[in-house]
N, C-alpha and C positions, 0 to 999 in steps of 0.2 A: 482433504483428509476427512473432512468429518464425514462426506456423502461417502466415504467406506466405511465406516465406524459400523460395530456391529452392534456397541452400547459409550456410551457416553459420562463422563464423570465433569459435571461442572463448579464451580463452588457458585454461591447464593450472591455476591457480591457485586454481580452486575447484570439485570435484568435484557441486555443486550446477549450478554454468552447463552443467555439461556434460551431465549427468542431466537438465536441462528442455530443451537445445538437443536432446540425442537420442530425447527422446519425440514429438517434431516427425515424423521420416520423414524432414527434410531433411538430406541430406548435413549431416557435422558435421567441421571440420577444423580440428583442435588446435595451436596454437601455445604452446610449453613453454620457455618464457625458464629460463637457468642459473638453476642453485642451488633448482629444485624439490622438494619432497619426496617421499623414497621411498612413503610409503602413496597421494599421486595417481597417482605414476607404475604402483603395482597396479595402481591405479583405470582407468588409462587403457591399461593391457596387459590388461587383459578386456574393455574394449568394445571394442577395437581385436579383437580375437578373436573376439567376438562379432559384427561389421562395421558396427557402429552409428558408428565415429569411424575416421577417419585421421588421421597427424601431418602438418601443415601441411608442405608441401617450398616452398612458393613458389607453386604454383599450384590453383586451382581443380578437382576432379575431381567427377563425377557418379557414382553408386552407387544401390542399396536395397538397404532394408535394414528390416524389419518394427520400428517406432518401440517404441523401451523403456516399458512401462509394468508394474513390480513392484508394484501394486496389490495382486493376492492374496497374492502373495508375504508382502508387508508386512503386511498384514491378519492371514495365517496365522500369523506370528513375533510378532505383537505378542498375540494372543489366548491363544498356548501360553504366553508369557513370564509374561502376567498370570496364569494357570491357575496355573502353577508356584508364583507369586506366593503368590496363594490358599491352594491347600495346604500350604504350608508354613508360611503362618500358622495355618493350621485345626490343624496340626499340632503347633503349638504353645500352641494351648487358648487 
C-alpha cells in the first residue's frame, strides 16, 4: 500500500513508520502530538533536512525527493562493528 501512496500522513511516534513511509518517494508528512521525545524529534530534524519528510501544518503538499534507503550504509556499520568484534576477541586468545 504505501508504494501507491500518492502522499503519506504518519505520526512522529515511531522513527520506524517514518524510515519505511520515506523509502517510498512518497511525500511523507509528520504529525507530532505533545509530549514526544527528544531522540525522534533528531530523528525527524534530519530527514526534514534531508527533504524526505515535512511536519504536518493541516494540509497536504507535493515534493521529491530521492526515497531513503541506507542499505549500504547499514551493511558497512554492521560488517566494521562485527570486525571489531572479531579482533578483539582474537586479541584476546
Amino acid at each position: 500500500m504505501l508504494a501507491a501512496a500518492q502522499a503519506i500522513l504518519v505520526t512522529a511516534d515511531s522513527v520506524n513508520m517514518v524510515g519505511e513511509a520515506a523509502a517510498t518517494g512518497a511525500p511523507v508528512h509528520v504529525y507530532e502530538p505533545a509530549g514526544g521525545s527528544a531522540k525522534i524529534t533528531r530523528f525527524l530534524d534530519g530527514m526534514v533536512a534531508a527533504g524526505a519528510v515535512r511536519r504536518y501544518g493541516g494540509a497536504f503538499e507535493r515534493w521529491d525527493y530521492a526515497p531513503a534507503d541506507p542499505t549500504e550504509e547499514i551493511a558497512r556499520e554492521t560488517a566494521r562493528r562485527f570486525l571489531a568484534k572479531a579482533a578483539r576477541g582474537a586479541a584476546r586468545g
